[in-house]
C-alpha positions as CSV (number, residue, x, y, z in Angstrom):
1,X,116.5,89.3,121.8
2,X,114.8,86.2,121.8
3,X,115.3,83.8,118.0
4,X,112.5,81.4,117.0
5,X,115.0,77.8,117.2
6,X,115.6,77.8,113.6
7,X,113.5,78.8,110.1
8,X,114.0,75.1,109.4
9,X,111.1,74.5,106.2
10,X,110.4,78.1,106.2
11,X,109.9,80.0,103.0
12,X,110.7,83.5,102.8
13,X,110.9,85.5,99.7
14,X,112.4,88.8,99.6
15,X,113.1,91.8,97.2
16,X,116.1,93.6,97.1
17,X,118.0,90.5,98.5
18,X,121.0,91.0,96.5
19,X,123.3,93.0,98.2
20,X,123.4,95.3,101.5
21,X,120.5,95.1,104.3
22,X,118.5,92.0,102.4
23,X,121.4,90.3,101.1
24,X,122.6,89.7,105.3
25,X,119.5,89.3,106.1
26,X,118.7,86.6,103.5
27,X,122.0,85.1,104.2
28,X,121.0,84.9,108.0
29,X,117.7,83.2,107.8
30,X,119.2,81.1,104.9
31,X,121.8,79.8,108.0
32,X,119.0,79.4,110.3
33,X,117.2,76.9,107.6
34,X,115.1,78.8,105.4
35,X,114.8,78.1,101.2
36,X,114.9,81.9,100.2
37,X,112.9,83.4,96.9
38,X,114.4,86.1,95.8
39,X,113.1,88.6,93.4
40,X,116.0,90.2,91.5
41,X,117.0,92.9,88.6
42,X,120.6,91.7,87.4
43,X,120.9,88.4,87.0
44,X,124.7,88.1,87.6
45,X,124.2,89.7,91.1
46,X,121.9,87.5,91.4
47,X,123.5,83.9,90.7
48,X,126.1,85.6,93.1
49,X,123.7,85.7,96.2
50,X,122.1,82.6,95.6
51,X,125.8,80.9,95.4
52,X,126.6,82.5,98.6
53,X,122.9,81.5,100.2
54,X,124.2,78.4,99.4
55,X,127.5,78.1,100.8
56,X,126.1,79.0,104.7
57,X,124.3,75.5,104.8
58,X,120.5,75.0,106.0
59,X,117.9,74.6,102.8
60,X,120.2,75.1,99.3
61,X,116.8,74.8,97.2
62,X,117.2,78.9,96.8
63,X,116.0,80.6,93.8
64,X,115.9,83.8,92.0
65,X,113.0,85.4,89.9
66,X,113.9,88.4,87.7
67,X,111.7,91.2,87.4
68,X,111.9,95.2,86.9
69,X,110.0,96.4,90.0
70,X,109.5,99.8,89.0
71,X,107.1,98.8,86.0
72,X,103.4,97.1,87.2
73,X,103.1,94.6,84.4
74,X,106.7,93.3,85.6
75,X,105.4,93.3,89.4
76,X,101.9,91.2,88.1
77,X,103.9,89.2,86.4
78,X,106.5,88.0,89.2
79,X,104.1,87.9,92.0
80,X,102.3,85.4,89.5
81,X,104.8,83.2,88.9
82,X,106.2,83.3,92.9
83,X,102.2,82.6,93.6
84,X,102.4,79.5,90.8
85,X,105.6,77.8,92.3
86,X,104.7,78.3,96.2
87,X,102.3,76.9,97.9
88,X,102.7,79.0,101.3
89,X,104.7,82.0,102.0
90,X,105.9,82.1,105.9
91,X,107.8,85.1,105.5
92,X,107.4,88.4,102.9
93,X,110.4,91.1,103.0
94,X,109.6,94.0,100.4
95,X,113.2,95.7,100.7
96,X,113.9,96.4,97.0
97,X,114.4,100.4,97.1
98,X,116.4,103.6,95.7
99,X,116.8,107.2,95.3
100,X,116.9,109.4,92.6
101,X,118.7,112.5,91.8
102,X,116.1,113.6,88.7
103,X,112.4,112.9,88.5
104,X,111.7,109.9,86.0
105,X,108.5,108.5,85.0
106,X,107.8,105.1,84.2
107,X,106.0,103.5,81.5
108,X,103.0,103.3,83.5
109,X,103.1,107.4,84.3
110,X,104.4,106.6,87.9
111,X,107.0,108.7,89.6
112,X,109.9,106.3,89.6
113,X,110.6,106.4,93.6
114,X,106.9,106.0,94.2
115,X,106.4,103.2,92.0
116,X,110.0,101.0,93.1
117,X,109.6,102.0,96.8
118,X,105.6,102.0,97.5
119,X,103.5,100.0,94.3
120,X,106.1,97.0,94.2
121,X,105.4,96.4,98.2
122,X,101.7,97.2,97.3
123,X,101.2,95.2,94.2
124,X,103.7,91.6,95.4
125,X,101.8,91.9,98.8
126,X,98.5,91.8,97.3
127,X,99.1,88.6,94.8
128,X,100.8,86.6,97.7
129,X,98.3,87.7,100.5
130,X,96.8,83.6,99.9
131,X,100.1,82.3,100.3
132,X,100.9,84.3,103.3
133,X,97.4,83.2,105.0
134,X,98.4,79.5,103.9
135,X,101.5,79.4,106.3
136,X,99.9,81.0,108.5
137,X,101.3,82.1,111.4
138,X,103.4,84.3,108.9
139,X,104.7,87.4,108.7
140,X,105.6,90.5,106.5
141,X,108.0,92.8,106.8
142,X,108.3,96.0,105.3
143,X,111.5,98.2,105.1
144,X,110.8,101.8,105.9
145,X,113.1,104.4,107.3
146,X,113.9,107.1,109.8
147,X,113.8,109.4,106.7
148,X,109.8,109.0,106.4
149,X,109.9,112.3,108.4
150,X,111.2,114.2,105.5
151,X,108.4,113.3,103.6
152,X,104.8,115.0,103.1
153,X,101.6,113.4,101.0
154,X,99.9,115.3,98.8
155,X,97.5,113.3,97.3
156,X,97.2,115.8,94.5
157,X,100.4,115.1,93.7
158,X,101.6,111.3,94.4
159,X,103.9,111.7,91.3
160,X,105.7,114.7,92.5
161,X,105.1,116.6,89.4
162,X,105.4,120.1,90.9
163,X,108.1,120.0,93.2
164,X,110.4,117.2,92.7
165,X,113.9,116.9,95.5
166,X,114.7,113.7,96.1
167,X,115.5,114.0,99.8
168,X,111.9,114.8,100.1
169,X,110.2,112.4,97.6
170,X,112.2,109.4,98.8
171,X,111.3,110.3,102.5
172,X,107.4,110.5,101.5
173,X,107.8,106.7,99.6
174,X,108.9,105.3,102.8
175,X,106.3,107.4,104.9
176,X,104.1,105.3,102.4
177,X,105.7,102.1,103.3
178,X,104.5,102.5,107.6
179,X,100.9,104.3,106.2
180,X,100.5,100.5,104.2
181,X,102.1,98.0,106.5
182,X,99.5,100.0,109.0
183,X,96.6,99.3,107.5
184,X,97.9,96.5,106.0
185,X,98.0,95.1,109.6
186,X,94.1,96.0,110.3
187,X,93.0,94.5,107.2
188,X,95.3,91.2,108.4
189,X,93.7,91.0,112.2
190,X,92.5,87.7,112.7
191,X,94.2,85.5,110.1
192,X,97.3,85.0,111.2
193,X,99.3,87.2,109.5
194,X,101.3,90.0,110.6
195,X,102.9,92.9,108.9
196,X,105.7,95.3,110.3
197,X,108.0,98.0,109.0
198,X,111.6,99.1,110.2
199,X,114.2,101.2,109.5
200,X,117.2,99.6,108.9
201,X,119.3,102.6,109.7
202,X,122.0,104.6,107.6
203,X,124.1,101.6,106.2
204,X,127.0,101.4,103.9
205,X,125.5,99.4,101.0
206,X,124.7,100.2,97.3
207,X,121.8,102.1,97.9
208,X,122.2,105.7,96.4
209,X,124.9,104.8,94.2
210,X,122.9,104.8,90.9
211,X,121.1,108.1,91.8
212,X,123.6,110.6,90.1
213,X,123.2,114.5,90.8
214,X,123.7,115.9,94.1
215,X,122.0,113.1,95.9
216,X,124.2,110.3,94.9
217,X,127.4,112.3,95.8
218,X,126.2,113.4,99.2
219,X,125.4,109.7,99.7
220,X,129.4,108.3,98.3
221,X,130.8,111.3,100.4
222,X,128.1,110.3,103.7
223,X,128.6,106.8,103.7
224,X,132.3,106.0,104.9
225,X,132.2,108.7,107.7
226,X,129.0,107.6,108.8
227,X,127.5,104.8,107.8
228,X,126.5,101.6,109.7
229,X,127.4,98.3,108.3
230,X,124.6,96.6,106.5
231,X,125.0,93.6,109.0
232,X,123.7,96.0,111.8
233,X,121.3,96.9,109.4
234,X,119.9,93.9,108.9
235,X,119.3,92.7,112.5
236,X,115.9,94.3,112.8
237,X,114.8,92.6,109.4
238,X,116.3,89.1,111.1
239,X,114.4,89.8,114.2
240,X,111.0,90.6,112.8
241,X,111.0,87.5,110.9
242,X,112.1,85.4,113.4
243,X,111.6,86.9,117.3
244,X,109.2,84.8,119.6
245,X,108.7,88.4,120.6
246,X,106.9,89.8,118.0
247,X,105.1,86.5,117.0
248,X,102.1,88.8,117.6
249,X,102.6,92.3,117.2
250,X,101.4,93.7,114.0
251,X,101.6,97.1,112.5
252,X,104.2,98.4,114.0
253,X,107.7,100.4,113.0
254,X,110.6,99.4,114.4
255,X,114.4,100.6,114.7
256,X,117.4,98.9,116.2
257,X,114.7,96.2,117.0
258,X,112.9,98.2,119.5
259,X,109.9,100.3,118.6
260,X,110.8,103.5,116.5
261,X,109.8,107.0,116.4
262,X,106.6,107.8,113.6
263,X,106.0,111.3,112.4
264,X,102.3,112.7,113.1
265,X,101.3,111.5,109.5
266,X,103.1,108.0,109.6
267,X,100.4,107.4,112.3
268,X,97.7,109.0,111.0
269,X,94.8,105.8,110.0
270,X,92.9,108.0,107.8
271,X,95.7,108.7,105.7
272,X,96.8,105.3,105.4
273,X,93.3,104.1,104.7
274,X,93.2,106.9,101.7
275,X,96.2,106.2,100.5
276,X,95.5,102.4,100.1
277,X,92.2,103.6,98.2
278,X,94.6,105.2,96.0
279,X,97.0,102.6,95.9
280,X,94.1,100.2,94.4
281,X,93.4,102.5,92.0
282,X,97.0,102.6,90.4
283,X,97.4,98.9,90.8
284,X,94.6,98.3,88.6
285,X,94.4,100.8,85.9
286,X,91.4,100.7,83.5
C-alpha cells in the first residue's frame, strides 16, 4: 500500500487511543510526525500512552483530554474543549468502544453500547466538523466491525429495551457506525473532507474484558486461540489516515485495507439518513 511521506504537522485526535487497535495506531502516525489528541477515561493509562507517543520520536507536543464517553454532557464538553485548543483537525479516529454482558442505561436514558459506540462518534464528529473542514483535505475514520452483521435496527427500540443480548446489540452499534460514516460522507461531498469506516478485525486487546457474564468469558477464552494482534489490527486505521490511495474515497468500509463486505442494511441510504434524524434528536435533548 501506498503511505502519504510522513504526517509531519498533522493533527489527529483519536478516542480510544489507549491501548489495543488505537493505541498502535496512534503510536504509528505519532512515528510518521503527527502531535496526537487523545481523548481518554483513566488517566494513568493515559500518561502511559502519551509517554510512549513520546518515546517513538516525530511531534512530542501529544496530549490527553479526559472524558466519560458514554454520558452526552461529558461528550459536549470534550469536543468543546478539543474545538477551543485546535485550530484544524487533519485527522478524526472515533475508536473508543465495548461490549456488555447486562443492559445498562446511562444518565441520559441511553443504552450504554449505543451511547459509547454510536452517540460519542455522532456527538465529537459534529463539534469538530469546522476543524476538520479547516485542514482540509482531512479525513475521518470510523471503526466499525465485521460483527455489524449480527446486528438489526429497530428504530422502536434504539435502546434495546425488549430484547437485550449483547452479541446482537453490540453488532447493531457498529452497523450504526457504517449507516453514519455513510451519510456522513454525503453530507461531506465537496469540502474536502472524507469519512470511512473499517473493521479492525478480531484482535487481542482489552476490549471485552470489562463486559462480565457470558460475553466477557467467551471473549478471555476466544482471544488467545484466535485473536489477531492489535498491530494487524491497526493497519487499516494507519492506512485510511494516511494512503495516497484513498485521499479521495469517502464513505466506504474497509477490512484488511481493501474494501469489506456490508450487510443489506449497512448499505441501505434511507436507513442511514433516518437514523442520523434520530441521532440529532438524542444529541440535543429538549
Amino acid at each position: 500500500m501506498e503511505l502519504a511521506p510522513d504526517m509531519q504537522g498533522k493533527v489527529v485526535v483519536i478516542t480510544g487511543a489507549t491501548s489495543g487497535v488505537g493505541l498502535i495506531g496512534a503510536e504509528r502516525l505519532a512515528k510518521r510526525g503527527a502531535r496526537i489528541v487523545m481523548v481518554a477515561r483513566n488517566e494513568q493509562r493515559a500518561e502511559a500512552a502519551l509517554a510512549r507517543l513520546e518515546s517513538v520520536g516525530g511531534d512530542r507536543r501529544h496530549r490527553a483530554h479526559y472524558a466519560d464517553l458514554s454520558r452526552l454532557a461529558e461528550m459536549k464538553r470534550v469536543g468543546g474543549e478539543i474545538a477551543a485548543a485546535e485550530p484544524r483537525i487533519d485527522v478524526l479516529v472515533n475508536n473508543a468502544g465495548a461490549i456488555f454482558s447486562r443492559r445498562q442505561v446511562t444518565e441520559d436514558r441511553l443504552e450504554h453500547t449505543f451511547a459509547l459506540n454510536h452517540v460519542s462518534y455522532f456527538v465529537l464528529t459534529a463539534i469538530l466538523r469546522d476543524r476538520l473542514t479547516a485542514a482540509a483535505p482531512a479525513r475521518i475514520i470510523n471503526t466499525a466491525s465485521n460483527a455489524h452483521r449480527h446486528g438489526r435496527l429497530d428504530f422502536d427500540d434504539l435502546q434495546s429495551e425488549r430484547n437485550y443480548r449483547s452479541k446482537r446489540v453490540y453488532g447493531t452499534s457498529k452497523l450504526c457506525n457504517i449507516l453514519f460514516t455513510r451519510e456522513l460522507a454525503r453530507q461531506l461531498a465537496g469540502q474536502g473532507v472524507t469519512a470511512n469506516s473499517f473493521s479492525p478485525g478480531f484482535v487481542a486487546t482489552r476490549f471485552g474484558d470489562e463486559a462480565g457474564g457470558l460475553s466477557g468469558l467467551t471473549l478471555r477464552v476466544a482471544k488467545p486461540l484466535f485473536a489477531g494482534s492489535p498491530e494487524k489490527g491497526a493497519e487499516t486505521l494507519v492506512y485510511l489516515a494516511t494512503s495516497t490511495n484513498v485521499a479521495h474515497t469517502s464513505g466506504e468500509f474497509f477490512f484488511r485495507c481493501r474494501p469489506g463486505v456490508l450487510s443489506a442494511e449497512a448499505q441501505d441510504d434511507d436507513t442511514a439518513r433516518k437514523l442520523w434524524a434520530e441521532s440529532e434528536r438524542i444529541a440535543t435533548p429538549s
